[in-house]
PyMOL commands that place a pseudoatom at each C-alpha (Angstrom):
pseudoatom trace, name=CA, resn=UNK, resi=1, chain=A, elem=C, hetatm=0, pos=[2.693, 6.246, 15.623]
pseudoatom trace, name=CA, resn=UNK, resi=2, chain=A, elem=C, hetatm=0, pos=[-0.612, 6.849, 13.115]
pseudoatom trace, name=CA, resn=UNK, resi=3, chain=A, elem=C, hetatm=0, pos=[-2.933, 8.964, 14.285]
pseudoatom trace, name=CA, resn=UNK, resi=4, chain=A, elem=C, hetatm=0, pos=[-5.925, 7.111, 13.336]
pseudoatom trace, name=CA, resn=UNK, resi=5, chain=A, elem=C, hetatm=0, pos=[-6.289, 3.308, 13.039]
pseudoatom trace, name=CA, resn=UNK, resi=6, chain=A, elem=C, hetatm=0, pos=[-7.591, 1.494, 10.141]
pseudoatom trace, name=CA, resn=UNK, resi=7, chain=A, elem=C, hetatm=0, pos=[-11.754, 1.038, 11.880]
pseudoatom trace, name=CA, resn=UNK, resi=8, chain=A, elem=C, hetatm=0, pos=[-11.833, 4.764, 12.635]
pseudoatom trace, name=CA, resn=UNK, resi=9, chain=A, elem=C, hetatm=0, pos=[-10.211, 5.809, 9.124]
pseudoatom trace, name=CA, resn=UNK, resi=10, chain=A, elem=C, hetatm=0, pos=[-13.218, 4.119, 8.153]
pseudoatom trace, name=CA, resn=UNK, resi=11, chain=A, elem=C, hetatm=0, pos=[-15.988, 5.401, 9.908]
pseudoatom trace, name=CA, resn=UNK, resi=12, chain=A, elem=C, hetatm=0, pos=[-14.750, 8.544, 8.334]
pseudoatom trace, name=CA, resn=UNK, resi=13, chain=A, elem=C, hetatm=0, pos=[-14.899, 7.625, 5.054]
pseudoatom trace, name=CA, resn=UNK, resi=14, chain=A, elem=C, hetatm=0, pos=[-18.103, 5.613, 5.264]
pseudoatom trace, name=CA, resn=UNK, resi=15, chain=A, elem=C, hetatm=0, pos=[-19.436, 8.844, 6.744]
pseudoatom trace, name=CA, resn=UNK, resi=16, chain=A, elem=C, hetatm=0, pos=[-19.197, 11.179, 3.767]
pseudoatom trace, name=CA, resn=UNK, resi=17, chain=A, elem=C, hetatm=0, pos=[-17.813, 14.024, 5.015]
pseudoatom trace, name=CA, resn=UNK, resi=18, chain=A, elem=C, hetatm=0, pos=[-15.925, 15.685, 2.512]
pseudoatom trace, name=CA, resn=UNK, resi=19, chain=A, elem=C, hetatm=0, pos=[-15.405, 12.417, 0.898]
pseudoatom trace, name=CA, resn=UNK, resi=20, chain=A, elem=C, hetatm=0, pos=[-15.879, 12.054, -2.701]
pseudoatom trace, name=CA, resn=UNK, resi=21, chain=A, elem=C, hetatm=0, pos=[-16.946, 8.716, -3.071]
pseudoatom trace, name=CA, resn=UNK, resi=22, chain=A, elem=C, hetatm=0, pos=[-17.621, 6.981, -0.010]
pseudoatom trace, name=CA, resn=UNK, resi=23, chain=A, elem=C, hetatm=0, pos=[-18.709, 3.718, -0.831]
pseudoatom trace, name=CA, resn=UNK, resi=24, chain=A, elem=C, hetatm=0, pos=[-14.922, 3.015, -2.379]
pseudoatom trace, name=CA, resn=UNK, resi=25, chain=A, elem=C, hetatm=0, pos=[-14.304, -0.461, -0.919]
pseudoatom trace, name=CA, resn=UNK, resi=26, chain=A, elem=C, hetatm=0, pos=[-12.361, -1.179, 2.225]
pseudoatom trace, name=CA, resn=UNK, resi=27, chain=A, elem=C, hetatm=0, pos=[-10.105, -4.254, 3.108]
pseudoatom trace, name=CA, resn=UNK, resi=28, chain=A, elem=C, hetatm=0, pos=[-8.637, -4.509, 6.166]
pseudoatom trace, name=CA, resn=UNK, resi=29, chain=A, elem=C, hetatm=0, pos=[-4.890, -5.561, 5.994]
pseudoatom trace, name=CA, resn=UNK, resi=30, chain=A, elem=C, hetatm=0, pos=[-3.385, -6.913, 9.257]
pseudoatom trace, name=CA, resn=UNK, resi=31, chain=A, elem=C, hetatm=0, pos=[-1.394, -9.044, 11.152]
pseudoatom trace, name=CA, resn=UNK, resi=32, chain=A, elem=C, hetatm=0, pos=[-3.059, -8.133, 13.991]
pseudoatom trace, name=CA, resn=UNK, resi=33, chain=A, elem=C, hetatm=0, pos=[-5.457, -11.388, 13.890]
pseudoatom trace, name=CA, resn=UNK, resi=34, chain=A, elem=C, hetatm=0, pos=[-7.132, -11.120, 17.291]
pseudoatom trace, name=CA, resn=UNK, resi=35, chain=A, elem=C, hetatm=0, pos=[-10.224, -12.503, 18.580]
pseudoatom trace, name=CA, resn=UNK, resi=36, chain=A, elem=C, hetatm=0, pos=[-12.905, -9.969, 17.381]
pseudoatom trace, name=CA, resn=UNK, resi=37, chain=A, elem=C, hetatm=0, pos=[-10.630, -7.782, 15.244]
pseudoatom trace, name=CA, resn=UNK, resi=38, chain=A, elem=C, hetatm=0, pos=[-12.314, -9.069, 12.153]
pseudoatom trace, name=CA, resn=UNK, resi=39, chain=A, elem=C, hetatm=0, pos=[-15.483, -8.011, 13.263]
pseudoatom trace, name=CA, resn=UNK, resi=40, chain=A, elem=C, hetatm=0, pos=[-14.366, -4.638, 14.216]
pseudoatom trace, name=CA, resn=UNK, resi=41, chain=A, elem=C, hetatm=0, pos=[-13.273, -3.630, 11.000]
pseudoatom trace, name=CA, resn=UNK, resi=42, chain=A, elem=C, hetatm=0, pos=[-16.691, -4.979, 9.624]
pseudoatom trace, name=CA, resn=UNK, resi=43, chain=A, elem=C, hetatm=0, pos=[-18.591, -2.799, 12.123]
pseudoatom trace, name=CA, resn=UNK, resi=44, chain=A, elem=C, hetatm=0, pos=[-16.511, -0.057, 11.353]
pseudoatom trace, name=CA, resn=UNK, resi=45, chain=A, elem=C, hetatm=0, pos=[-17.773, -0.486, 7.625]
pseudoatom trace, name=CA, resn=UNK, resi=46, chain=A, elem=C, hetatm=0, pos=[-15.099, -2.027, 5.898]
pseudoatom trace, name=CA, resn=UNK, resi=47, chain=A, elem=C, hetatm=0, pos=[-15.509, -4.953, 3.145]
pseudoatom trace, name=CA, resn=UNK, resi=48, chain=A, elem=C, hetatm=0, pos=[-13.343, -7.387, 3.661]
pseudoatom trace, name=CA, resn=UNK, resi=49, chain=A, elem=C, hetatm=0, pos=[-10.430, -8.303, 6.072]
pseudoatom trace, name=CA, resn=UNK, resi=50, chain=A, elem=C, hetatm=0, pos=[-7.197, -10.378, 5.219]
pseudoatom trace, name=CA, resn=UNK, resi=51, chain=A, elem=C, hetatm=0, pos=[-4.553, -11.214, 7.238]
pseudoatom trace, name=CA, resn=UNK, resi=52, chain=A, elem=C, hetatm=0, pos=[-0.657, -11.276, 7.083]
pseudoatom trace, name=CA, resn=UNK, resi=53, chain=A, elem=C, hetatm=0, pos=[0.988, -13.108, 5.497]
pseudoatom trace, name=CA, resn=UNK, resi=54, chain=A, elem=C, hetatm=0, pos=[-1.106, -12.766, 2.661]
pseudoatom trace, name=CA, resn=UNK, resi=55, chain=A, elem=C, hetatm=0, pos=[-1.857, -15.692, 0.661]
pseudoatom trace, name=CA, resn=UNK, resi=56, chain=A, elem=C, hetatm=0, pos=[-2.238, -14.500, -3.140]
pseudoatom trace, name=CA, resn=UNK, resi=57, chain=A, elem=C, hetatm=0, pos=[-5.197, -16.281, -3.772]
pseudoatom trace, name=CA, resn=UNK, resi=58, chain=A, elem=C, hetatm=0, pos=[-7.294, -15.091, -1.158]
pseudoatom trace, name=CA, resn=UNK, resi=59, chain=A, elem=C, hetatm=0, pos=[-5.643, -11.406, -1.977]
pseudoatom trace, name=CA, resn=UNK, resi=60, chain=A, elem=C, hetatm=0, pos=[-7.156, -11.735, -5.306]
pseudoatom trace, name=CA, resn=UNK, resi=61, chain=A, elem=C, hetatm=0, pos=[-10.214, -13.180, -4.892]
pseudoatom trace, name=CA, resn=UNK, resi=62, chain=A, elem=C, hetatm=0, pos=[-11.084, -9.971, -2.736]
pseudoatom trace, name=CA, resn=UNK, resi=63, chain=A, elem=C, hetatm=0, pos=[-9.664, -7.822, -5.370]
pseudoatom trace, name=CA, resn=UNK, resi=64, chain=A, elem=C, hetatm=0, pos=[-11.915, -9.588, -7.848]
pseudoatom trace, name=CA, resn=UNK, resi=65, chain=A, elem=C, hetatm=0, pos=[-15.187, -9.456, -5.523]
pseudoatom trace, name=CA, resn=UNK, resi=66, chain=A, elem=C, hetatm=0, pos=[-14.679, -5.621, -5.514]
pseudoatom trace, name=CA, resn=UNK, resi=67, chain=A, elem=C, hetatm=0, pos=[-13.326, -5.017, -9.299]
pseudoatom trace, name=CA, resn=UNK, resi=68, chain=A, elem=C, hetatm=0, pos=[-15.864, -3.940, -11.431]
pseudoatom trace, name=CA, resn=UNK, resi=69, chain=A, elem=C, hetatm=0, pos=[-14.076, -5.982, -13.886]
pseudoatom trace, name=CA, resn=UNK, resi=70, chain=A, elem=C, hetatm=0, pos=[-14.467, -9.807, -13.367]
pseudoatom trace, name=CA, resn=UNK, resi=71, chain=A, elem=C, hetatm=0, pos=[-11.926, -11.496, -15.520]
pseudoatom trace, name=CA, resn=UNK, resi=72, chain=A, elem=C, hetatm=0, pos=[-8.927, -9.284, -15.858]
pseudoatom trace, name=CA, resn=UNK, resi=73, chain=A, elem=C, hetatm=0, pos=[-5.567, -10.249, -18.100]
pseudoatom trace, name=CA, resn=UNK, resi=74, chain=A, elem=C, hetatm=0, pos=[-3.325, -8.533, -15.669]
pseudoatom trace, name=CA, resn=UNK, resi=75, chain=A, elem=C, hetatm=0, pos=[-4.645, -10.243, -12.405]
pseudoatom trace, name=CA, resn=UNK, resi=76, chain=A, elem=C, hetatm=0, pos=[-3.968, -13.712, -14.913]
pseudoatom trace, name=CA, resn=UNK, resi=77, chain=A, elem=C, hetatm=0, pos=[-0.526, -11.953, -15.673]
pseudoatom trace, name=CA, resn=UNK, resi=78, chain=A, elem=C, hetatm=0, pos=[0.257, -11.441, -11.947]
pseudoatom trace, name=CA, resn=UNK, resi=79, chain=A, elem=C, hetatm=0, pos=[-0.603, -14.948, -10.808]
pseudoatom trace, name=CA, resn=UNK, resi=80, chain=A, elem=C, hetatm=0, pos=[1.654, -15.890, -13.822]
pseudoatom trace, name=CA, resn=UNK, resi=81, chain=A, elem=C, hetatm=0, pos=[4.395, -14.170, -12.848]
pseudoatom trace, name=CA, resn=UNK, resi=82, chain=A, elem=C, hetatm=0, pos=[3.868, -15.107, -9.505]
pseudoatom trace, name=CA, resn=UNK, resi=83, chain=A, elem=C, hetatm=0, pos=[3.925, -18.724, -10.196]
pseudoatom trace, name=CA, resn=UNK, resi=84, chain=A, elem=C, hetatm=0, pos=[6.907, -18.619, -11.958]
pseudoatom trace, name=CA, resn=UNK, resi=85, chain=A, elem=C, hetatm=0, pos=[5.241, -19.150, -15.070]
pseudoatom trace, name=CA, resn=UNK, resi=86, chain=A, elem=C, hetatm=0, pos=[6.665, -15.891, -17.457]
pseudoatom trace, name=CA, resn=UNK, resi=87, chain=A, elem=C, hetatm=0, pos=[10.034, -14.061, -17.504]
pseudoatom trace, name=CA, resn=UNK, resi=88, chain=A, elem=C, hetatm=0, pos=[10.850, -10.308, -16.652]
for i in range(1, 88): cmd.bond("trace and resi %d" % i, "trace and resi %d" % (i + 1))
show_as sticks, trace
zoom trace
């Protein structure tokens, strides 16, 4: 059992207390896809919210909202890979 869930891990962060950098970006990951959930976590101050099971496209389309790089080789490389597309 956690001690803290994911909306009140949050607030903490989003609150700066002894928190380096606050404004780091938050996704909620779930499978807990109740009514109003999503806008919990938003309220709490997180980003973005996904739910299981995650579909890779959506999963990296948030990645690439929050990257501060916008085209990326390796997220090209993973969707590769993931497609079938190169050999490891």
């Amino acid at each position: 059992m956690s001690i803290m869930n994911g909306p009140e891990t949050t607030k903490i962060i989003r609150s700066g207390s002894n928190i380096k950098n606050s404004r780091i970006p938050i996704t909620a990951m779930t499978a807990n896809a109740m009514e109003g959930d999503k806008e919990t976590c938003l309220a709490a101050g997180m980003d973005d919210y996904i739910i299981k099971p995650i579909k890779v496209a959506k999963l990296l389309a948030i990645l690439k909202r929050y990257s501060s790089v916008k085209e990326d080789e390796s997220i090209k490389t993973l969707v590769e890979q993931r497609n079938g597309k190169l050999q490891k």
